[in-house]
Z-matrix of the N, CA and C atoms (Angstrom, degrees):
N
C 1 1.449
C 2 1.530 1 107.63
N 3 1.065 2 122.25 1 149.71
C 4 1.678 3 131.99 2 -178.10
C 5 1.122 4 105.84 3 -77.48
N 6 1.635 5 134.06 4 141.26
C 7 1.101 6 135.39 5 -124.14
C 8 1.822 7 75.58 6 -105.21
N 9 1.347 8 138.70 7 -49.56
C 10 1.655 9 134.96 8 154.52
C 11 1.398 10 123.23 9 -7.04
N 12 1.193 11 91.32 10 -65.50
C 13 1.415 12 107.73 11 -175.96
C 14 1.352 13 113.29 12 -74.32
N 15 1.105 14 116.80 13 -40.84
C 16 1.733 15 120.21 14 165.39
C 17 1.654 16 114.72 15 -47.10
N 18 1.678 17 118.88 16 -37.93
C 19 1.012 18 119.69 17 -174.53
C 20 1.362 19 121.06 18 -82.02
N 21 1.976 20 102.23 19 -32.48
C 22 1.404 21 104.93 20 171.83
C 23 1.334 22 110.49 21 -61.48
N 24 1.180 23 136.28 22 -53.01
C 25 1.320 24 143.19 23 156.52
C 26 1.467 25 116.42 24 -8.36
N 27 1.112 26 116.37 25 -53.53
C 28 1.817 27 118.50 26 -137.01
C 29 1.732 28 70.33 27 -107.02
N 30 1.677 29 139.96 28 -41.38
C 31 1.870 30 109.90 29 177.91
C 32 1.207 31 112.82 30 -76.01
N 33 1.449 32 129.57 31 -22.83
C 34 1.186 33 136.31 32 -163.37
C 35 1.857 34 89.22 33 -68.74
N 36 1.510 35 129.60 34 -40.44
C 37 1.303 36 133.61 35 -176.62
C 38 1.349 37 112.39 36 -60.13
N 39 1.459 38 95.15 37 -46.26
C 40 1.889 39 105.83 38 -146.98
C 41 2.069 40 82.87 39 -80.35
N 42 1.657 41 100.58 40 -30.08
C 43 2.026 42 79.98 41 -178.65
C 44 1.456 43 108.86 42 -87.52
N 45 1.419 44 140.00 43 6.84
C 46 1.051 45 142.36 44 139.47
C 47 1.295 46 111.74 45 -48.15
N 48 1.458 47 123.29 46 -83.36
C 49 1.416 48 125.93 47 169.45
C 50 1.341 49 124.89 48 -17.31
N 51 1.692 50 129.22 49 -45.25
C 52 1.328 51 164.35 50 -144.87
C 53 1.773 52 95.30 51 -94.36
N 54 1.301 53 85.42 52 -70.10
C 55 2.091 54 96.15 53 177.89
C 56 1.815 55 101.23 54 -49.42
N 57 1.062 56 107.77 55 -53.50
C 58 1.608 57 114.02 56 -171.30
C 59 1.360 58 126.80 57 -51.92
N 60 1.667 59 94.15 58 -33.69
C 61 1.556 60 118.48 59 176.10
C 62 1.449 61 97.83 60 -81.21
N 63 1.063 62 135.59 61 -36.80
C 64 1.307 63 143.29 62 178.95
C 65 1.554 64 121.34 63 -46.52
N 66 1.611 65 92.54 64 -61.89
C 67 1.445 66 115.27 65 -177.19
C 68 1.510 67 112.75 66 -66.05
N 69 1.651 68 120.55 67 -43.08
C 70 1.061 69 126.10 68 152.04
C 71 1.983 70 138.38 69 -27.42
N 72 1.363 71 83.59 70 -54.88
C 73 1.418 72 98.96 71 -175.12
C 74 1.595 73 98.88 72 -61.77
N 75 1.803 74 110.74 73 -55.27
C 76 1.564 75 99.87 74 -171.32
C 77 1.564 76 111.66 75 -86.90
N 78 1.593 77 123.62 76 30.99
C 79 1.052 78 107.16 77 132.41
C 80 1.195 79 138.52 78 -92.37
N 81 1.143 80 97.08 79 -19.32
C 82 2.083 81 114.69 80 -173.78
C 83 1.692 82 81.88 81 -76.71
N 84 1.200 83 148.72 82 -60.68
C 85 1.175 84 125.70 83 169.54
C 86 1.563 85 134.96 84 -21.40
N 87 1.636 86 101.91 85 -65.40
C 88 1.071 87 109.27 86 175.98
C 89 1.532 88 123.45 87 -45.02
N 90 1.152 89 110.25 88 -64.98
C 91 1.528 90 140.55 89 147.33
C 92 1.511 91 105.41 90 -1.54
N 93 1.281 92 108.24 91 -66.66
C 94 1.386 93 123.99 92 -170.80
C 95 1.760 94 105.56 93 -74.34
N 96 1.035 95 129.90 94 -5.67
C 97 1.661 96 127.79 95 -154.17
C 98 1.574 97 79.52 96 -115.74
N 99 1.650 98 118.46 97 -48.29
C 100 1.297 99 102.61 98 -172.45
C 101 1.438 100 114.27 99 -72.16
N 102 0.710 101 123.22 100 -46.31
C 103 1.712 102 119.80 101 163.77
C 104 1.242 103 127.35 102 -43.96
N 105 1.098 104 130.55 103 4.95
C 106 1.599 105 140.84 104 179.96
C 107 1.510 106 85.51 105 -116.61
N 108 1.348 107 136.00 106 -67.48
C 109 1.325 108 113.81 107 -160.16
C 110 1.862 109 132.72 108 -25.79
N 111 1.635 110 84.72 109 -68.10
C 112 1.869 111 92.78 110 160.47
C 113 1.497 112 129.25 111 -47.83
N 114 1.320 113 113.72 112 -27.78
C 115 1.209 114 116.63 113 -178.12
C 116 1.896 115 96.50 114 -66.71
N 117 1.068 116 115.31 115 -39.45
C 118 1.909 117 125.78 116 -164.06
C 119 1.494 118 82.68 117 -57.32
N 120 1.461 119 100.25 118 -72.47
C 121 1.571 120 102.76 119 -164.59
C 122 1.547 121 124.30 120 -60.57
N 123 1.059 122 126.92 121 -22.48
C 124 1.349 123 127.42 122 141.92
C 125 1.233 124 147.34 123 -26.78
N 126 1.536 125 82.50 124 -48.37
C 127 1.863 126 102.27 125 -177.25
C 128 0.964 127 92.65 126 -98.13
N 129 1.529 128 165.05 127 20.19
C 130 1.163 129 155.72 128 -160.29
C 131 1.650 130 119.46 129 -148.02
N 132 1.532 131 90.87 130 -24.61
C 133 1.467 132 111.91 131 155.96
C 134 1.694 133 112.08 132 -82.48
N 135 1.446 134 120.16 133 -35.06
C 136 1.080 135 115.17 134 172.58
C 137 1.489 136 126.17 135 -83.53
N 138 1.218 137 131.94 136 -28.75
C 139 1.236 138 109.08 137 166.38
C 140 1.432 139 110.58 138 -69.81
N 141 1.543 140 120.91 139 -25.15
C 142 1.807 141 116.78 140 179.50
C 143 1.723 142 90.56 141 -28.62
N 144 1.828 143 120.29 142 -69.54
C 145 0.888 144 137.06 143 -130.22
C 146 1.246 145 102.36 144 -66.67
N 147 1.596 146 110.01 145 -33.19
C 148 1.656 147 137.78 146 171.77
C 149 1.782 148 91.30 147 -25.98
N 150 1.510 149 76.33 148 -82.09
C 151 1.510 150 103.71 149 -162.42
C 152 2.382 151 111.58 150 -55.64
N 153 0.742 152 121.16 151 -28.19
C 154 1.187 153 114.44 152 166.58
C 155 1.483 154 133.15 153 -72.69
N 156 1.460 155 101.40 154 -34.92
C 157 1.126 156 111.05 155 160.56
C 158 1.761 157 119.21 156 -78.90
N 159 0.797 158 111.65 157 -34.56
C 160 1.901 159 102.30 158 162.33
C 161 1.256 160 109.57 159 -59.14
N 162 0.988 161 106.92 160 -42.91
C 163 2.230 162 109.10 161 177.46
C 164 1.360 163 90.91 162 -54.17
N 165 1.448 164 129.25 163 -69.62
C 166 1.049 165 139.59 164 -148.98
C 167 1.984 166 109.13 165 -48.07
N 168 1.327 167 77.46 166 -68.17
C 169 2.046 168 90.27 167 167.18
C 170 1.448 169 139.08 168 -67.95
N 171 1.569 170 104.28 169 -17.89
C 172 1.356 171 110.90 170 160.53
C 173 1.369 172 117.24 171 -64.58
N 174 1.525 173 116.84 172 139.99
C 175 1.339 174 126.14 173 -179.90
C 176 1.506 175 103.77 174 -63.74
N 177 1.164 176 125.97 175 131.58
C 178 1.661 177 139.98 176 -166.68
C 179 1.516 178 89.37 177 -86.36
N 180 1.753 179 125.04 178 173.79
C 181 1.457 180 136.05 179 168.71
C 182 1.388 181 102.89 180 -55.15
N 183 1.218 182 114.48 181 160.74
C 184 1.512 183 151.96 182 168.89
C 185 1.444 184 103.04 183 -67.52
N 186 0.833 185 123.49 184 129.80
C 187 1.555 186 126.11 185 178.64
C 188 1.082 187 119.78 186 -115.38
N 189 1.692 188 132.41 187 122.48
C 190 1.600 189 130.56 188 -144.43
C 191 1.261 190 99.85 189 -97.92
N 192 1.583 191 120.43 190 128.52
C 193 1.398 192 104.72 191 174.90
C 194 1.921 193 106.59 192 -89.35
């Protein structure tokens, strides 16, 4: 093989390789963004729950007869 062509060869690989690593990374990203969402809503549903139940157990007003 011509020592050119060997070289076009061997970047044409290594930016294949490069894109792949690429594509990779912003899936493990993605990946990672969706997995935080639920966590938000979780915690956000749970302190709600915090918070209703303290309403719930706090002694309410005095009621005048």
């Amino acid at each position: 093989m011509h020592p050119e062509t060997h070289l076009a060869l061997h970047h044409l690989h290594a930016a294949d390789l490069r894109a792949a690593d690429l594509r990779a990374e912003a899936d493990a990203h993605r990946l990672a963004v969706q997995a935080k969402r639920p966590y938000a809503i979780r915690t956000r549903l749970g302190w709600t729950l915090v918070e209703v139940g303290l309403r719930l157990a706090s002694p309410g007003p005095a009621l005048a007869h």
